[in-house]
Each structure stands twice: as C-alpha cells, then as structure tokens.
C-alpha positions as CSV (number, residue, x, y, z in Angstrom):
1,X,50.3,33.2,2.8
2,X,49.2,36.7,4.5
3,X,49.5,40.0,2.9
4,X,52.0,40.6,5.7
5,X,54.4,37.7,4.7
6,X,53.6,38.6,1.1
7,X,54.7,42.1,1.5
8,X,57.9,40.9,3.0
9,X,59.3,39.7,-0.6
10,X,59.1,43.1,-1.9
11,X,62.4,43.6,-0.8
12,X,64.9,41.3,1.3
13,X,64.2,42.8,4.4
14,X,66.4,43.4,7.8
15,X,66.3,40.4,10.1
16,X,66.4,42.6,13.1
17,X,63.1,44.5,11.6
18,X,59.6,43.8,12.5
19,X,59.1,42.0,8.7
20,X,62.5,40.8,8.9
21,X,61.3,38.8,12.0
22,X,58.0,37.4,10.1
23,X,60.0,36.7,7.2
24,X,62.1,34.7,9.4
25,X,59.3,33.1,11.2
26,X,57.8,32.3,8.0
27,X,60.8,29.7,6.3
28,X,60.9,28.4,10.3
29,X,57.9,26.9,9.6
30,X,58.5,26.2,6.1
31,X,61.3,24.1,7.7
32,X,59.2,22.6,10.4
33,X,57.1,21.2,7.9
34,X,60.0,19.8,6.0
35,X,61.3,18.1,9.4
36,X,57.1,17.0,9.9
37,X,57.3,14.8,6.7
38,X,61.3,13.4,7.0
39,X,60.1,9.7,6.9
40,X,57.3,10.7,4.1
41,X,60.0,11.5,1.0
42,X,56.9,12.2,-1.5
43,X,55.1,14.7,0.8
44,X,58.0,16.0,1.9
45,X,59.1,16.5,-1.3
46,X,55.6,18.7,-2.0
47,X,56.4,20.4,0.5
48,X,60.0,21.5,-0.5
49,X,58.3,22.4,-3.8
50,X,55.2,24.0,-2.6
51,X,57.9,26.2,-0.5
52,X,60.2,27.2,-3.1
53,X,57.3,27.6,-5.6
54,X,55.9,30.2,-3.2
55,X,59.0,32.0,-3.0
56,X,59.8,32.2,-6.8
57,X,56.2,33.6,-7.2
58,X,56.6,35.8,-4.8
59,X,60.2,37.4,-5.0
60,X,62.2,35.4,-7.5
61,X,65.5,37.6,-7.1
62,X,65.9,36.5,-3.7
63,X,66.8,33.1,-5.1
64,X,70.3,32.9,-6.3
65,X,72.3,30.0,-8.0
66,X,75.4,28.1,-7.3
67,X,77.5,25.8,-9.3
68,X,76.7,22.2,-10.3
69,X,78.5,19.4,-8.4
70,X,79.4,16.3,-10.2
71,X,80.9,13.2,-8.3
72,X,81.2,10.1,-9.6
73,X,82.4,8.0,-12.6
74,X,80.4,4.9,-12.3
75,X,76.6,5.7,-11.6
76,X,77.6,9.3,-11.3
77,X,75.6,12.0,-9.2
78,X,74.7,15.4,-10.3
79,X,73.5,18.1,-7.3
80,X,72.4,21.8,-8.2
81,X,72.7,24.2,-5.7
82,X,70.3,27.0,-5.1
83,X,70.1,29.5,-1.9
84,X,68.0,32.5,-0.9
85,X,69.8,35.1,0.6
86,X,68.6,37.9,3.6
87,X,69.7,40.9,4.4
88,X,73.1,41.7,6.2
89,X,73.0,43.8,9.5
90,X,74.9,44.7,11.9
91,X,74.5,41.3,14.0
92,X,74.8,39.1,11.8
93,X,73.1,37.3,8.1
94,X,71.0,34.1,7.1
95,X,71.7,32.5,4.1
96,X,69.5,29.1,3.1
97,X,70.8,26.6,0.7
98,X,68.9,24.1,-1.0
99,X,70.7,21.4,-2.4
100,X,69.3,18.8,-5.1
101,X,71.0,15.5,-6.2
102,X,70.1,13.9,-9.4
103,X,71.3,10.5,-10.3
104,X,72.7,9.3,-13.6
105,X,69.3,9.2,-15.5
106,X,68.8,12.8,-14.4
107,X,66.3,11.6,-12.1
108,X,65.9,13.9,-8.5
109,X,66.6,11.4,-6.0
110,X,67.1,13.1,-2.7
111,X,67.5,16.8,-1.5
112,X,69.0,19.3,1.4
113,X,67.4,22.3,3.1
114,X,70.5,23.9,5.2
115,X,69.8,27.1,7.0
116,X,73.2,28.9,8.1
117,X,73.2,31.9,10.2
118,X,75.9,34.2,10.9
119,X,76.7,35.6,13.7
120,X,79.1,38.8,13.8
121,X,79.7,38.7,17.6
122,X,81.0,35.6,17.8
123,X,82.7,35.4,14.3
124,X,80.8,32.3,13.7
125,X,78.1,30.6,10.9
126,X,75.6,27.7,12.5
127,X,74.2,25.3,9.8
128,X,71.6,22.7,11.0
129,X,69.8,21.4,8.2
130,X,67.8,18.1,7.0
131,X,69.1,16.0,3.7
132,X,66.0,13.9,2.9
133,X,66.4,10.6,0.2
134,X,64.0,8.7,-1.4
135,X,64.2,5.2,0.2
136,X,65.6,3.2,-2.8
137,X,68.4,6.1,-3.4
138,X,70.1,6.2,-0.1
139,X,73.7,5.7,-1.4
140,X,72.8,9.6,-2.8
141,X,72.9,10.7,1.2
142,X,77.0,10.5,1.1
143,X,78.0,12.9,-1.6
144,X,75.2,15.4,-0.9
145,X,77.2,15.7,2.7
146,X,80.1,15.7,0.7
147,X,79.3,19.1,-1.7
148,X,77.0,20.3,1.7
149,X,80.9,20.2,3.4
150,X,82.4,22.2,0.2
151,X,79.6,24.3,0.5
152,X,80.0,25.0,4.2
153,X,83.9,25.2,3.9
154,X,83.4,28.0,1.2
155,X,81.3,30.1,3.6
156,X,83.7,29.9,6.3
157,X,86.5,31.5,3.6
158,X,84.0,33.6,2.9
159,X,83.5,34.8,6.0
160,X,86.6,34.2,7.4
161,X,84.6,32.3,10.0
162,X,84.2,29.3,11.9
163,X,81.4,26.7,11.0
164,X,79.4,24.9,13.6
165,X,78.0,22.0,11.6
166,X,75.3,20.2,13.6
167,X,74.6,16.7,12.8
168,X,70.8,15.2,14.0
169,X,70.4,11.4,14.1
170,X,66.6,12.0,13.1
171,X,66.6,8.3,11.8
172,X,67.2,7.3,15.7
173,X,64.3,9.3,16.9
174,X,62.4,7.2,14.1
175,X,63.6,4.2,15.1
176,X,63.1,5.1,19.2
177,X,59.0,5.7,17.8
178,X,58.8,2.6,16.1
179,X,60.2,0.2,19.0
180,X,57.7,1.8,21.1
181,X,55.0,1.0,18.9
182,X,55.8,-2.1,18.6
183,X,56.3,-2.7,22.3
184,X,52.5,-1.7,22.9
185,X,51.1,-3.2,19.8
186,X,52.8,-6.5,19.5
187,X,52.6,-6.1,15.5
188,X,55.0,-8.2,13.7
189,X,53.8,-6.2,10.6
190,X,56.7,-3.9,12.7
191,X,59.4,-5.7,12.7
192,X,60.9,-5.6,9.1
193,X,60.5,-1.8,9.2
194,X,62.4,-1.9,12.4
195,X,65.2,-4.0,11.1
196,X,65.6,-1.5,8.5
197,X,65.9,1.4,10.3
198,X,68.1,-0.7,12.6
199,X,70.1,-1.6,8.8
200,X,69.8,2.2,7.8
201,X,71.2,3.4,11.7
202,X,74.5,1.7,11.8
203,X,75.1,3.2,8.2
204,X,74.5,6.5,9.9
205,X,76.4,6.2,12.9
206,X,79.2,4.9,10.2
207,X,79.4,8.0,8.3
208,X,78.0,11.0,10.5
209,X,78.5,9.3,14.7
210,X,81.5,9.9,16.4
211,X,84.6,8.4,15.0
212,X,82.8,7.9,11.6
213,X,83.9,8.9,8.4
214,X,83.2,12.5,8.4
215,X,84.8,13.1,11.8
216,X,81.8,14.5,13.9
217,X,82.2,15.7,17.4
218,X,80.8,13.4,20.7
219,X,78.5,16.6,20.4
220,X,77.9,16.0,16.8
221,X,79.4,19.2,15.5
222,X,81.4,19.1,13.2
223,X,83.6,22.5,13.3
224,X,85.0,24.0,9.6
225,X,87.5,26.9,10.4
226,X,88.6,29.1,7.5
227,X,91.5,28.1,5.1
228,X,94.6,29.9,3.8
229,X,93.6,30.6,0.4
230,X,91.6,32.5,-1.9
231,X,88.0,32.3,-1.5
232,X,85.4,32.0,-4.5
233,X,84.4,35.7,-5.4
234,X,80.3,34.5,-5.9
235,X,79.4,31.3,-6.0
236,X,77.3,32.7,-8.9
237,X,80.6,32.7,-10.7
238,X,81.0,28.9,-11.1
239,X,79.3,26.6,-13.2
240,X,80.4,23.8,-12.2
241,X,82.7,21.9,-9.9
242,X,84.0,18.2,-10.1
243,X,84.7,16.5,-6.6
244,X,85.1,13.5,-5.2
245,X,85.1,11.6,-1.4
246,X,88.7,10.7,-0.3
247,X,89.6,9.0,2.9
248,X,92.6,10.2,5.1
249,X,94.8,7.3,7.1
250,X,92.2,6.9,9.6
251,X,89.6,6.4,7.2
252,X,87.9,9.5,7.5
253,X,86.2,11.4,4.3
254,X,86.9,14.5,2.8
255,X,85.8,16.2,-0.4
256,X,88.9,16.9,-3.1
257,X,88.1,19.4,-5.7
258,X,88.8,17.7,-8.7
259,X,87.9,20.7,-11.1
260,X,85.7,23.8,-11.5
261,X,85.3,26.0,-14.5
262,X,84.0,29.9,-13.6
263,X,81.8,31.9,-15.7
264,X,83.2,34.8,-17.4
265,X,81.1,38.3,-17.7
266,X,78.1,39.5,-16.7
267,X,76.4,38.3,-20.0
268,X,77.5,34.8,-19.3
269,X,76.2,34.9,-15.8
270,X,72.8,36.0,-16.7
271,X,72.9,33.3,-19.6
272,X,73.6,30.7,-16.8
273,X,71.1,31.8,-14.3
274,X,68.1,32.3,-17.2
275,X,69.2,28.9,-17.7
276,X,68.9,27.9,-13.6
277,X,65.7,29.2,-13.2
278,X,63.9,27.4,-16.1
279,X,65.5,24.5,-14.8
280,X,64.0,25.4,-11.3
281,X,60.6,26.6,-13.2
282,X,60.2,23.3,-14.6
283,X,59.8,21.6,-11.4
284,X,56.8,23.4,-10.7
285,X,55.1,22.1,-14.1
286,X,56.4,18.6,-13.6
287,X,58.5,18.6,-16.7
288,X,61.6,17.3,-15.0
289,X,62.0,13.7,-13.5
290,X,61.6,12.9,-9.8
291,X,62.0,9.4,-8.6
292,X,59.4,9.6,-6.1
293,X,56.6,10.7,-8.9
C-alpha cells in the first residue's frame, strides 16, 4: 500500500476530496480482486482477509460492528456483520458491509462484500455486492441473502430511501467460460464441472432470476423502499437478531424478525465491540475455524 493510500486512514476522508477519491479507488480494487478469485473460495478468501487485515492495521475505527444474525433450528447458521464507514457529504455516502456466515460447528463457511452508496440527489442507496461460499456449504448462500435483505431494508429506514439491489448471475458467466472451453478442447475432464455449474445455475435462477423466490426484477434489481416504522438507532446497538426465511402465497421469501435484543449504555457497547474485534483479530492469527483451511 502507498504512503498516499496509507495516509488516507488517518481520518475517514471526503469522497468528493482528492484522498477521498484514492481511498475509493483503493477498496474498488480491493473488490476487483475479490470478483478475480469468485470461483477460487480459498484465495478468495486471502484475499478478503489480506483486505480487511490491511484496514484494521491501518485505521481500525473505521470498522464498525453490527448485530449477530442467527437462523436456523436444525443445522443452524450464525453470520457477523461488520462495515466500514466513509464520510458523509453533500452528494451523497458509501458504506461497505462485510458479512460472514458460520455454520453450526462455528466453522466460516461462506462470506459477503456489499458496497452501498448513497446518493442524495436521487434519494437513493445502490448495493451491488458478491456473496462467495465454499463449494461443499452452498445451502449457507440463502440466509446470507436473507440477513443481506434485513440489512439492506434497515438502510433504506435509515435513510428514508429507496434501495436498488443488483443481482449478478456471475455463476452464468462461469458456466458461459467453461462451455467454451470445452467446445475448443473437446475435454471430457470438462464435463462433470459443467454439469455442476449447470446443477448450481437452475438453483440460482430458483432463488435470485426472475419470478424466483426473492422476487428479482427482469432487470435483476430488486427495489427495497422504506417502511413505516421506527428504524434501528445504530446498528451498533444490537447484539443480536433471530430471523428466519418465510414464503408469501406465491412462494416468494422474505426475512421475519423473530427477535433482537439491543445493547444498553455506552459501557456495554464498548464491552461488545472489544469483544468484535478480537473476534475479527483472531482471523488474522488463524485461531478461528474456516472451512476452506
């Protein structure tokens, strides 16, 4: 990292500013390279750790911590929720949340790097992010969307906004690649990947196409408009939430809040997030479990 982009922690600084820009250029590419290793889930992984390990080094407070989701009874999932806040101005704000999902052996199975932007012009917040899973843990991918839409649908109270959602069928692009490969090559070696992908791109188009479950656009935007009640003060202020997937008459998902206890003082809240960062820390020094390890 340069002295420039090093500098830029120092302070969260004003996207519209010169560092502001940089700093803004700098987790572009630290999502770029998150996108570059999608089908790799270990080195993509790295890199979603080398990333955040760079950022706690650097400027620790910018990272602030959300509640923990729990969904499940059977084979229950557990997903953390961490984001790095910029500056507000007068156009607008970026917030980034990482999400990470944990099955019932406390292992990390899968993760989420959403950007959202908002825009004060337009009264609206864009999120277009990338939930990764480890191959053998892809049943995680539904209820991280699930706490991603709670997540999204708390910003929008927040900021008495609408949400643009953006849904990309990266697993088609993948699949496109591989048929192409095959076409040249002629290597049968291909073909059971293929059928997978194949296997793993009807699942998607069940849950995220249009007419799936989570009721995507023919654009695949899925819009979240504010709702009439009370939004969460912080999200700093919970620690945790209990939710879980319903279906509508069509069939459709949506996330129920089941529970969710606040925290109550300041002292409790630094209790919690002393408590959220040794929890983050000790991904850095491999002392917590990750399935792809």
């Amino acid at each position: 990292m340069s002295t420039l982009e090093t500098k830029l922690f120092t302070q969260i600084p004003d996207i519209e500013s010169k560092e502001g820009s940089i700093f803004t250029e700098y987790i572009n590419r630290f999502f770029k390279r998150l996108v570059d290793t999608r089908d790799d889930y270990p080195a993509h992984w790295q890199t979603l750790l080398q990333g955040l390990k760079e950022i706690h080094t650097i400027k620790r407070n910018t990272i602030h911590f959300g509640p923990e989701y729990h969904i499940g009874e059977e084979n229950p999932f557990t997903v953390s929720i961490l984001f790095i806040d910029y500056a507000e101005t007068n156009f607008g704000s970026r917030r980034d949340f990482v999400l990470l999902i944990k099955n019932q052996f406390g292992e990390i199975v899968g993760d989420c790097f959403q950007p959202t932007n908002f825009d004060k012009k337009s009264n609206s917040i864009e999120a277009n992010g990338l939930i990764c899973m480890d191959p053998k843990n892809r049943g995680g991918a539904a209820p991280l969307t699930l706490v991603l839409w709670h997540i999204l649908q708390t910003e929008a109270n927040i900021k008495n906004s609408e949400v643009k959602w953006i849904f990309h069928n990266s697993n088609y692009e993948s699949l496109q690649a591989l048929n192409v490969k095959y076409n040249k090559t002629k290597d049968e070696f291909l073909l059971p990947k293929i059928r997978d992908m194949q296997a793993q791109q009807q699942r998607w188009q069940a849950m995220y196409g249009f007419h799936g479950k989570f009721n995507v656009d023919k654009d695949s935007i899925k819009r979240l408009f504010p709702k009439d009640q009370e939004p969460y003060e912080n999200l700093e202020s919970i620690k945790d939430i209990k939710l879980a997937r319903v279906e509508d008459e069509k069939g459709q998902s949506y996330p129920k809040l089941l529970a969710y206890k606040t925290i109550i003082g300041d002292k409790d809240k630094q209790s919690l997030r002393a408590l959220r960062l040794a929890e983050l820390e000790s991904l850095f020094t491999s002392k917590t479990k990750v399935i792809v390890q």
